[in-house]
Structures are given as structure tokens and as C-alpha cells.
PyMOL commands that place a pseudoatom at each C-alpha (Angstrom):
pseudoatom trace, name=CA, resn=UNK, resi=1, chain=A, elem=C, hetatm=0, pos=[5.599, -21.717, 4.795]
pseudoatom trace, name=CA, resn=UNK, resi=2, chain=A, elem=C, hetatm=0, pos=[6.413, -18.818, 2.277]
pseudoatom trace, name=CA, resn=UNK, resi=3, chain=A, elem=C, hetatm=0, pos=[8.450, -16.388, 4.100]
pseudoatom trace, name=CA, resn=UNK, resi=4, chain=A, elem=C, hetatm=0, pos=[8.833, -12.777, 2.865]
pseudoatom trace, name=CA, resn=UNK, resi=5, chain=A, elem=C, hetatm=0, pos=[9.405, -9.564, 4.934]
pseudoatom trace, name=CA, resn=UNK, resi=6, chain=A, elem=C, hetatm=0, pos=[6.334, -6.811, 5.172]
pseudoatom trace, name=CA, resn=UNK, resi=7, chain=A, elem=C, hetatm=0, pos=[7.337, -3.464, 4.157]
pseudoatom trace, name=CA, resn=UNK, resi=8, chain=A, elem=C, hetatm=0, pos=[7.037, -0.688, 6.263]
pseudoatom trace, name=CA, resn=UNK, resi=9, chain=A, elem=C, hetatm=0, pos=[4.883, 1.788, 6.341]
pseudoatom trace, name=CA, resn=UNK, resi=10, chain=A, elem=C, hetatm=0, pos=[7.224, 4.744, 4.766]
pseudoatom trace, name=CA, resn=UNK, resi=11, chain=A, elem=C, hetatm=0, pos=[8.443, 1.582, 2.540]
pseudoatom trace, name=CA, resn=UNK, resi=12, chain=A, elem=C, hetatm=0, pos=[4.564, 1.215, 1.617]
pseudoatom trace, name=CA, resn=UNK, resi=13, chain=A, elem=C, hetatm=0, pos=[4.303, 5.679, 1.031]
pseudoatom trace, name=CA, resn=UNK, resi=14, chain=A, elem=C, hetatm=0, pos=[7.791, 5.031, -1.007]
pseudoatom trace, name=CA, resn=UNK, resi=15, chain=A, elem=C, hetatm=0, pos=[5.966, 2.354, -3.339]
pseudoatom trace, name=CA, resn=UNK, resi=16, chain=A, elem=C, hetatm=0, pos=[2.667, 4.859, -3.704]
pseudoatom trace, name=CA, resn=UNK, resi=17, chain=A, elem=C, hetatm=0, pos=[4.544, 7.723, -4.328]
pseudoatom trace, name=CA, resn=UNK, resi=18, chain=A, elem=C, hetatm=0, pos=[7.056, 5.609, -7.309]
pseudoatom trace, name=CA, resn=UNK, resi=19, chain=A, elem=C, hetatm=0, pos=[3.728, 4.403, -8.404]
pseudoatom trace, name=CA, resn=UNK, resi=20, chain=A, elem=C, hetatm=0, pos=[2.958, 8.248, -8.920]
pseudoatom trace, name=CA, resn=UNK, resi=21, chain=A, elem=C, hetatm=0, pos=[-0.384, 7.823, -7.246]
pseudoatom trace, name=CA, resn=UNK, resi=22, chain=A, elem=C, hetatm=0, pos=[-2.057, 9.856, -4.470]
pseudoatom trace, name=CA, resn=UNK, resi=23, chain=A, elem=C, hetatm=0, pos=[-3.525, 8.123, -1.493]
pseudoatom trace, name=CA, resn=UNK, resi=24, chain=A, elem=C, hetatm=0, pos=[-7.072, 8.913, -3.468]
pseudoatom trace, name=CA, resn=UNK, resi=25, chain=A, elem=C, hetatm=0, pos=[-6.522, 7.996, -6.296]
pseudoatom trace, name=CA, resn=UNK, resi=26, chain=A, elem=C, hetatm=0, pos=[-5.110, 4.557, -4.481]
pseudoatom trace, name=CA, resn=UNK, resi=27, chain=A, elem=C, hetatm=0, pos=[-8.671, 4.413, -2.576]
pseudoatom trace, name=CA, resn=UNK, resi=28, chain=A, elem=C, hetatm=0, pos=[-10.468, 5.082, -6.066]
pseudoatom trace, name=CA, resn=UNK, resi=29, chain=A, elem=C, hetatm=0, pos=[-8.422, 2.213, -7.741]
pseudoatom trace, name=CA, resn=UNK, resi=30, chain=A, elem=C, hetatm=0, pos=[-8.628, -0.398, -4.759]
pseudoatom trace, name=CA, resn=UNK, resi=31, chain=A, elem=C, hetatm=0, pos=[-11.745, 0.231, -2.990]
pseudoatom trace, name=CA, resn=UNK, resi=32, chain=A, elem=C, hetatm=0, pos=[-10.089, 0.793, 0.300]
pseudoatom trace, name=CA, resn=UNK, resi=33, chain=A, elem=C, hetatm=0, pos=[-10.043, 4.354, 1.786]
pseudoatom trace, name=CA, resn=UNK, resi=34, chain=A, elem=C, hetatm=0, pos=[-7.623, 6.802, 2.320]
pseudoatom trace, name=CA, resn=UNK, resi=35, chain=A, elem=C, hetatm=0, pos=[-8.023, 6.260, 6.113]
pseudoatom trace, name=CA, resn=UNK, resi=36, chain=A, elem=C, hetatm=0, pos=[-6.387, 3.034, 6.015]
pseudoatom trace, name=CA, resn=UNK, resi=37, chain=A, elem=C, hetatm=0, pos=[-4.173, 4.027, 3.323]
pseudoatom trace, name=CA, resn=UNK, resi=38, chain=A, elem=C, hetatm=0, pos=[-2.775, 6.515, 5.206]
pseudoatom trace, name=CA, resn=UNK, resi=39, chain=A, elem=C, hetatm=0, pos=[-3.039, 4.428, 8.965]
pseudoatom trace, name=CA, resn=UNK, resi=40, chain=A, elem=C, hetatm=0, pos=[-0.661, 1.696, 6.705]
pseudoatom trace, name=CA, resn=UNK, resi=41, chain=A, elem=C, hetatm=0, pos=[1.682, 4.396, 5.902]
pseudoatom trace, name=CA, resn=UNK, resi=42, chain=A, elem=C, hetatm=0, pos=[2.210, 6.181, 9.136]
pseudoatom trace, name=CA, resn=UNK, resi=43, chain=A, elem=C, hetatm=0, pos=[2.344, 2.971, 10.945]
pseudoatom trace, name=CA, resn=UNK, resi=44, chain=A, elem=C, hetatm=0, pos=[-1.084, 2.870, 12.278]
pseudoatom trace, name=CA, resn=UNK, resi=45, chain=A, elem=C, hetatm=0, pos=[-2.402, -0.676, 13.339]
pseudoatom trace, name=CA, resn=UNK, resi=46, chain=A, elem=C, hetatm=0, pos=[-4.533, -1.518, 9.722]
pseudoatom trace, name=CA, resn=UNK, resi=47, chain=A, elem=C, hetatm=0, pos=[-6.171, -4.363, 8.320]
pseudoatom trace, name=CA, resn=UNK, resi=48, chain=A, elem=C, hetatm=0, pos=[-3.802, -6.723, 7.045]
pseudoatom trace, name=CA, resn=UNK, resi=49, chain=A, elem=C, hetatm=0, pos=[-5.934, -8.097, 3.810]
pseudoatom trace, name=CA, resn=UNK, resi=50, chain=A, elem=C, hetatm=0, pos=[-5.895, -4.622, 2.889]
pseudoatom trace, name=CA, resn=UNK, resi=51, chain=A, elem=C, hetatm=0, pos=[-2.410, -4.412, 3.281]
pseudoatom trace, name=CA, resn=UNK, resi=52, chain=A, elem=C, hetatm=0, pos=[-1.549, -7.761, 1.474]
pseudoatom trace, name=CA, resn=UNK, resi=53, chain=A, elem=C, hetatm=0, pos=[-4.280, -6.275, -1.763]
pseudoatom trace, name=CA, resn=UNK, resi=54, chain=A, elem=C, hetatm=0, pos=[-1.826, -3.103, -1.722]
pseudoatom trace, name=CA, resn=UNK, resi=55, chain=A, elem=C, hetatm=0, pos=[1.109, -4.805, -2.029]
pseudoatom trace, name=CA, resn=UNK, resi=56, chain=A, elem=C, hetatm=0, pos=[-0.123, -6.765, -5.024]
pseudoatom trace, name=CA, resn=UNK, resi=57, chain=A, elem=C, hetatm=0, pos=[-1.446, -3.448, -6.474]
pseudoatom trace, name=CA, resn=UNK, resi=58, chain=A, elem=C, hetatm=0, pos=[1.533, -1.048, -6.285]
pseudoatom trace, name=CA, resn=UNK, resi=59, chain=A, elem=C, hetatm=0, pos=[3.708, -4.331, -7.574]
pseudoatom trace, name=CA, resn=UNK, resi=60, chain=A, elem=C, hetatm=0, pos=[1.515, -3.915, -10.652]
pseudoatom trace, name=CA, resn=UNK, resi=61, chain=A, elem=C, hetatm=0, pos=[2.900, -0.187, -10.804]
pseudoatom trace, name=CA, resn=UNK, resi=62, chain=A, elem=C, hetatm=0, pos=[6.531, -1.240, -10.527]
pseudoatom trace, name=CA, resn=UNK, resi=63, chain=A, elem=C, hetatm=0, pos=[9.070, -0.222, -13.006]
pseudoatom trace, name=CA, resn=UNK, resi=64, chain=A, elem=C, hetatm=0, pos=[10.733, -2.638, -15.276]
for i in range(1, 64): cmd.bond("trace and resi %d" % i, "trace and resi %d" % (i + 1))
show_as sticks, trace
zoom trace
């Protein structure tokens, strides 16, 4: 069982916002819309698949 803790959703607007993106260009990028973008964010029950696809997106945005 892989265990690894979920972000938040102000965690998940920190990671966006790092990533220097706006929650459009995020929907234009990933297919999923700035509704659930912004549901994740502010805590808003969301899909999860959609939240598991933006974690592996904004990781590809992450600093080295």
C-alpha cells in the first residue's frame, strides 16, 4: 500500500500559484476546468482522478 498524504486545497492554490499558472491556463493545459480547479482549491468536494492528474502536473512545474 503506497502511503502519501493529499495536499490541501490552499497547499494545491500554493503549488499553482509557484507553478506561476492561472487556474485557466491550468484548465487549458490539463483539460479539466476551472470549476474543479477552483472546487480543489477552496476545499470543495472534487473528483479525485482529477486531483491525482494535478498533482502529477504541477510536480512537473516544480523547482529544482
Amino acid at each position: 500500500m503506497v502511503n502519501f498524504k493529499i495536499p490541501t486545497g490552499l497547499q494545491m492554490h500554493d503549488l499553482r500559484v509557484e507553478a506561476g499558472l492561472t487556474q485557466k491556463q491550468v484548465e487549458e493545459k490539463t483539460g479539466i476546468s476551472y470549476s474543479v480547479i477552483s472546487n480543489l482549491e477552496n476545499g470543495s468536494n472534487a473528483r479525485i482522478k482529477a486531483y491525482r492528474y494535478l498533482l502529477e502536473f504541477y510536480e512537473g512545474y516544480k523547482k529544482s
